[in-house]
N, C-alpha and C positions, 0 to 999 in steps of 0.2 A: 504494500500500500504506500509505506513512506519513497521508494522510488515510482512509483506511479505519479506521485506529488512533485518528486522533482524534477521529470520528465517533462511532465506539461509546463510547468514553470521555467526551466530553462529552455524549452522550445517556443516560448513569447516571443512577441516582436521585438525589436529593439528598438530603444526609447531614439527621437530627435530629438534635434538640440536648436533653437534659436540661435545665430550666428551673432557678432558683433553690431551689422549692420541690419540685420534686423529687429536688433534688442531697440535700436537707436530710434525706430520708430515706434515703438511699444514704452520705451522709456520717454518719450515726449510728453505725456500727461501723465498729471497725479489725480487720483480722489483730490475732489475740491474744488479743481482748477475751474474758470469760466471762460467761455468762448464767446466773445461779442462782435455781433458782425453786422453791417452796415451796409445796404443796399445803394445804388445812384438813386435810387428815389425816395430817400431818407428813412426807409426799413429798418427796424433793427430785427436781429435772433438772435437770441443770447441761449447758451447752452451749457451748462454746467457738468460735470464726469461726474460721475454717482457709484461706476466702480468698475476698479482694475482688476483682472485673473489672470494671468500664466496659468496651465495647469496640464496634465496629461488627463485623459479620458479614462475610465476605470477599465482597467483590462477585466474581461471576460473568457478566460479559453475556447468556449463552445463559440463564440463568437469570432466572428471574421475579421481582423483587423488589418490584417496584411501581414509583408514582412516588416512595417515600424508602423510604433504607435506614433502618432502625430502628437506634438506638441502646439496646444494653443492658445493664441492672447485673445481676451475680449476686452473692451473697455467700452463702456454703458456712458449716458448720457439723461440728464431729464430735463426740460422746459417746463416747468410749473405754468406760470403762464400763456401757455397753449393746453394746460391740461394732462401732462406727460411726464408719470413717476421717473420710467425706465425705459431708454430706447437705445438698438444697436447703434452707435457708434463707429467703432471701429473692431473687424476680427484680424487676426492672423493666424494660419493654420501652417504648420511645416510638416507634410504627408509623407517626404523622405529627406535624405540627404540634398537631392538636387532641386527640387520642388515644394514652394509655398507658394501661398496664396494669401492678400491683401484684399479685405473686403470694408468700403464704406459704405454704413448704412445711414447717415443721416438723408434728408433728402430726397428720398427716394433709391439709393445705395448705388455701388457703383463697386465690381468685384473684379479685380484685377488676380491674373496668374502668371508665376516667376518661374522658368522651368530651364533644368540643366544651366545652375549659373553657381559658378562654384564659392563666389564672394559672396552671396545672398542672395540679392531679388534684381542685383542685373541690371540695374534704372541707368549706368551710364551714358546710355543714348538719350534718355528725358531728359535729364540733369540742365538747368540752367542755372551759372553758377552756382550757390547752394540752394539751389529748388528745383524741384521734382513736378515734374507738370503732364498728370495722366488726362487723357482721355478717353472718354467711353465712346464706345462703338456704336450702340444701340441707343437711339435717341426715342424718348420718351417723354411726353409732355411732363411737369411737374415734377422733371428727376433732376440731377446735377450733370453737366456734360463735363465739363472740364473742372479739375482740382490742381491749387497752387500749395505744395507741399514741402516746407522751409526749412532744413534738416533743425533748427535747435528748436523755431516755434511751433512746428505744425501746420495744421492749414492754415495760411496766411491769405486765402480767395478761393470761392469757387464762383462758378459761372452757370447757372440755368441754360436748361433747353431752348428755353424762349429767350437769353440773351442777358436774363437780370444778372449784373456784378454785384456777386458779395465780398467785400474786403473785411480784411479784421483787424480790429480799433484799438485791439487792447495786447 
């Protein structure tokens, strides 16, 4: 029985690792922090993080994980103001060694995939000077098209589908 036990348990996946550069976006917000952003036509959305996780997902042997358990960050957000305890934010999931994934969920979300890039997530073709400047594919009324991502602030702009600039004030 007790090698039966250790069998299955050394035949688990093996855990991933968040890399350096992609700690660096998962360490940009704290619990606490507030996001205040400012539209061209005197808008504000203020958004405040409500909560940070790292975390591996509970291994289950009967369960199909693969050959690695993914490692994942979430970070939660809520606007009282609009009515909203808790909402995604921002995920990151590292599924193996060569592949994660970057998902923002404010706005209507916007989920970006980093594959076979042995530094992280690869961005050095977006990179303008220290900012990261993703766009979404798929355009959808009411969603975010374009995100302005400032390696020490974070979002520092997004842009809507319809065109509205958000800049951020604070």
């Amino acid at each position: 029985m007790i090698l039966v036990a250790l069998l299955l348990t050394s035949c688990g996946p093996k855990k991933t690792e968040f890399n350096g550069e992609e700690l660096d976006f998962i360490d940009t917000y704290q619990v606490g922090d507030t996001l205040v952003f400012k539209s061209e036509h005197d808008e504000y959305n203020t958004m405040t993080i409500v909560h940070k996780q790292v975390y591996y997902p509970e291994y289950i042997p009967i369960e199909v994980h693969g050959k690695y358990l993914p490692q994942t960050a979430d970070i939660r957000y809520s606007q009282p103001s609009r009515g909203f305890d808790s909402l995604k934010f921002m995920t990151m999931r590292k599924r193996n060694p060569k592949e994660s994934s970057l998902y923002f969920g404010f706005n209507g979300g916007m989920e970006l995939f980093f594959t076979n890039s042995e530094i992280g997530l690869g961005l050095d073709e977006i990179l303008i000077g220290d900012t990261f400047v993703f766009e979404m594919n798929e355009q959808k009324e009411g969603r975010v098209q374009t995100i302005y991502w400032h390696k020490d602030k974070g979002i520092a702009k997004y842009i809507m589908v319809d065109g509205t600039v958000w800049n951020r004030i604070n």
